[in-house]
C-alpha positions in Angstrom: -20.7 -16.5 -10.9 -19.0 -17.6 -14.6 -16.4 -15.2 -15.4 -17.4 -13.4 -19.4 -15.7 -15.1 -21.5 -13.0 -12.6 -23.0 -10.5 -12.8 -26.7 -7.2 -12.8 -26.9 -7.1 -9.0 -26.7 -9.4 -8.3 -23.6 -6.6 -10.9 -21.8 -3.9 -8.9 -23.4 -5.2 -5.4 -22.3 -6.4 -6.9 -18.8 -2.6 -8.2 -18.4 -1.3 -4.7 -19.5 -3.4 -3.2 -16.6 -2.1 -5.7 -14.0 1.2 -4.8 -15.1 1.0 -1.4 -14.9 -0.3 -1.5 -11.7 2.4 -4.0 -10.8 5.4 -1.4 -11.7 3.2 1.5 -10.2 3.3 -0.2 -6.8 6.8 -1.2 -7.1 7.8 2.4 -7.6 6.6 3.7 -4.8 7.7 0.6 -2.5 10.7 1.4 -3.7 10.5 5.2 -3.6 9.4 4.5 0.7 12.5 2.4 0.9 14.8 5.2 -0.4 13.2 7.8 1.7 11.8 9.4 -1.4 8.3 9.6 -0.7 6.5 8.7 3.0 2.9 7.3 3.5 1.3 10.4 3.7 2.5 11.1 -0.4 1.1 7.3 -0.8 -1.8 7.8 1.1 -2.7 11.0 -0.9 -1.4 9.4 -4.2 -3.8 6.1 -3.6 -6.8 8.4 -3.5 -6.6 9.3 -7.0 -4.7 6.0 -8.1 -6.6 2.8 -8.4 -3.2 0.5 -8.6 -2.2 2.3 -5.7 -5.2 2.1 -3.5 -5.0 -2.1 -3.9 -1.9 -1.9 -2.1 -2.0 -4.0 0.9 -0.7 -1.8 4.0 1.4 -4.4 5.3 3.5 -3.9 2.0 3.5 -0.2 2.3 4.3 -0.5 5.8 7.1 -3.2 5.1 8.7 -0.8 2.5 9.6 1.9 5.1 13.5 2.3 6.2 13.8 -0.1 9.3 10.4 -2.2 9.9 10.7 -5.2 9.2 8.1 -7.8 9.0 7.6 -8.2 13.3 7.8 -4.3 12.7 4.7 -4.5 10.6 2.9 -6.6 12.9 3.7 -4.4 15.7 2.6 -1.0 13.8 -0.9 -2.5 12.6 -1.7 -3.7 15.3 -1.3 -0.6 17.0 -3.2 1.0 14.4 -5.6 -1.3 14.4 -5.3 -2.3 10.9 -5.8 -5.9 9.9 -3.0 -7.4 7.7 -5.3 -7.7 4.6 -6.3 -4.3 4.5 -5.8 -2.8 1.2 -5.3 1.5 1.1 -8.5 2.0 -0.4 -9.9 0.2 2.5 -8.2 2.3 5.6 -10.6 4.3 7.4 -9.6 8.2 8.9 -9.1 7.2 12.4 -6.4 4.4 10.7 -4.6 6.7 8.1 -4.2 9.1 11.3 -2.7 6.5 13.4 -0.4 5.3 10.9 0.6 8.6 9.7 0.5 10.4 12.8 4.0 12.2 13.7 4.3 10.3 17.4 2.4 7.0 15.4 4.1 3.8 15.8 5.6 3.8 11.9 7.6 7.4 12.8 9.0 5.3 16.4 10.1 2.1 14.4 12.9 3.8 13.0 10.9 6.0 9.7 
């Protein structure tokens, strides 16, 4: 399928978008690292945000005080989350597991 071919401002609005939703991700990753905010704010916040629902779990996961990247393997797996999953994509059995109060991101140290 050809891409439309856009003008110089279609790419410049398109890159504004990408950047936006580049620092809005990089908020809240670094809200999660603070302590500010847990996944259940970003799980709630990514159903009415678009640049937050294409954030991949492993980087929300990865954000959190004290997982690391085995950590992330270890919690998705429990969840039963693939590594490419995306927010938008989790399914209500999966944003319980991950955000469940006993759940394997509150034991790894969150």
């Amino acid at each position: 399928m050809a891409l439309p071919p856009l003008d110089d401002a279609d790419r410049a609005r398109a890159r504004e978008r990408a950047l936006a939703s580049r620092r809005t991700r990089a908020e809240w990753k670094a809200r999660l690292t603070r302590g500010e905010a847990d996944l259940d704010g970003l799980l709630a916040a990514s159903d009415a945000d678009d640049a937050l629902a294409g954030m991949r779990v492993a980087d929300a996961v990865g954000a959190l005080p004290g997982v690391g990247p085995r950590g992330v393997e270890r919690i998705l797996a429990a969840c039963g989350i693939a590594p490419t999953r995306r927010l938008r994509g989790l399914g209500p059995r999966q944003r319980a597991a991950l955000t469940a109060s006993d759940g394997p991101a509150a034991r790894s140290g969150t």
